[in-house]
N, C-alpha and C positions, 0 to 999 in steps of 0.2 A: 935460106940458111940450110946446111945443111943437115941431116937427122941424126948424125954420128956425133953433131958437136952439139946438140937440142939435147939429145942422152946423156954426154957428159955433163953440161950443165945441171940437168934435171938431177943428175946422180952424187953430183958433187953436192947441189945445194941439199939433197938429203940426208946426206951423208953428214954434212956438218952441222945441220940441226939436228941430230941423231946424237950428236955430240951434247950439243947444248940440252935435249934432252936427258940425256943420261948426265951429268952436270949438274944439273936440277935435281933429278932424281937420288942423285946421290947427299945433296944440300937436306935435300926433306928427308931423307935416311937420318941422317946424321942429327937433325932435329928430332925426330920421333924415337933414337935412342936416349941421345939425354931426357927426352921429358920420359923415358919412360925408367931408367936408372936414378933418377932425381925424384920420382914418384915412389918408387921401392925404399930407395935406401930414406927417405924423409917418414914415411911409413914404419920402417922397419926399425928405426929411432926409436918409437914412441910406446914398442912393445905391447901393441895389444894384439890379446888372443880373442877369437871367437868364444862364445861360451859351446860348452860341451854337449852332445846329445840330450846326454844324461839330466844337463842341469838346465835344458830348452823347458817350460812350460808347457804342459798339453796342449794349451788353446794355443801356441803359438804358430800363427799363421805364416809369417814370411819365408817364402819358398828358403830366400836366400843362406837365410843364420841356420837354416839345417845344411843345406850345402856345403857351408864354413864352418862347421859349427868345431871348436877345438884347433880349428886353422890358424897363421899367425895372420894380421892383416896387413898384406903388402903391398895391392895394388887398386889403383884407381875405382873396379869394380868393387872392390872389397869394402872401401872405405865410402860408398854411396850408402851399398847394405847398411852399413852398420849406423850411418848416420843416418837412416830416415829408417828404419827396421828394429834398431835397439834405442840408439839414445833418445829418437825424439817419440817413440812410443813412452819409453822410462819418465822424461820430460811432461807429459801429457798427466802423467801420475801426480808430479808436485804439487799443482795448484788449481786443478779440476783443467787444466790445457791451455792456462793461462801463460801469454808469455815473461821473459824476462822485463820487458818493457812495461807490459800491464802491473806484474806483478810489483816491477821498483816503486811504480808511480802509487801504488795501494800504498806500500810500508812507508813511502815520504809524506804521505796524508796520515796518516795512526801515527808518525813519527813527530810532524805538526802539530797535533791534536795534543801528543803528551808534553812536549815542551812548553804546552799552553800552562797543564796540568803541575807542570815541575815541581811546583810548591807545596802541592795537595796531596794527602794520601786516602786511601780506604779503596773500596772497592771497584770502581771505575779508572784509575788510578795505574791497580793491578792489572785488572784486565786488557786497559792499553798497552801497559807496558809487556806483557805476554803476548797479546796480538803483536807487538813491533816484534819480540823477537820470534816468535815461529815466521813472521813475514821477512825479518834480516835472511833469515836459513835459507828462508827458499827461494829468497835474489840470491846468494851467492850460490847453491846449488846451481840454479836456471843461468846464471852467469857462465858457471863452469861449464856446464852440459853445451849449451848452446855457441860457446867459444869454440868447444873440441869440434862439436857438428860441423862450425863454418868451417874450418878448417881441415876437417874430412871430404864435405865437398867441394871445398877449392883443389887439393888434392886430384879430385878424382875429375874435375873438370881440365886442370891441367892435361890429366892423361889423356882425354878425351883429343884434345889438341894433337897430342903424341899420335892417338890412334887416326886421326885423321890426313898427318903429316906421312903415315907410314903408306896410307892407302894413296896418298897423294903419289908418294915414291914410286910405288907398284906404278901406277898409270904411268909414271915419267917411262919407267923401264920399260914397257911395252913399246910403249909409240917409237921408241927409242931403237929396239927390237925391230920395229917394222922397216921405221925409215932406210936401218941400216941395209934390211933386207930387200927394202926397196930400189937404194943406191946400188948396193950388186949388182940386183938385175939391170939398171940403166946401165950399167959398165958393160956387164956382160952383152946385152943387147946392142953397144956402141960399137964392139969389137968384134960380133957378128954380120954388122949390117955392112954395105959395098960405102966404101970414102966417100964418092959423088953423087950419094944417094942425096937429093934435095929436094925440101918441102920448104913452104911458105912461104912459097914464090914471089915478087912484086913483078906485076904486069905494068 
């Protein structure tokens, strides 16, 4: 064969997966901007603000709610913060850290307990019936709270995909970059070398 038409080949076939890379790379572009538009504007729905310097607590440790702190929350990073930084530290306050789960299953036993009662009054009576309700509050607080939370880290999991699709892209463009630059040279070096220059002889 000989080496002018070994270079063409070589150069063509680089050239067209250079193609199909950058095709790709642009597929994963276009993925990692909607997740990453779709993550803003779904965020930026639901109108939360960071709390302010001002109104951080002293002991407040989390690097991140100073960083944001008075910020709106828009993205993927933002809404991790807040959900394992604010809510589920605030959450941890309800019921000594107890969760939604724990916490249902408590008020459906005191809520058992008084239906037993229904009849009866006086002092045991009362007391169930206030144990049900300070335990009704803080299911549906822990309801509440831990609803937004999932949903702040799906959110931000989402983006994460986004951020992974973007970095995906970058590599598509590179390789894509090279190949192209690699098929040049096989051209160029095709149309440098002598026509009956031949290699790969078969004896």
């Amino acid at each position: 064969m000989k080496r002018r038409t070994l270079d063409l080949i070589f150069a063509t076939g680089g050239l067209v997966t250079a193609g199909l890379m950058l095709v790709l790379g642009l597929v994963l572009q276009n993925q990692a901007d909607f997740a990453d538009s779709y993550v803003h504007d779904q965020l930026a729905a639901q109108k939360i603000v960071f709390t302010p310097t001002k109104a951080l607590g002293p002991d407040t440790q989390a690097a991140c709610l100073k960083a944001n702190a008075g910020q709106a929350l828009t993205s993927g990073k933002q809404a991790e913060c807040y959900a394992n930084s604010y809510i589920r530290v605030h959450l941890t306050d309800v019921n000594q850290g107890k969760t939604y789960a724990e916490t249902s299953g408590a008020q459906r036993a005191v809520e058992s307990q008084l239906t037993a009662l229904s009849d009866q009054t006086g002092a045991p009576a009362e007391q169930l019936r206030a144990q049900n309700d300070e335990l009704t509050a803080k299911v549906q607080t822990l309801f509440r709270g831990e609803t937004l939370r999932g949903l702040l880290l799906t959110s931000y999991g989402f983006s994460i995909f986004g951020d992974r699709a973007q970095t995906a892209a970058y590599v598509c463009y590179a390789l894509a970059l090279v190949l192209f630059l690699a098929a040049i040279a096989g051209y160029v070096h095709a149309a440098t070398r002598r026509a009956d220059h031949v290699i790969l002889t078969q004896e």
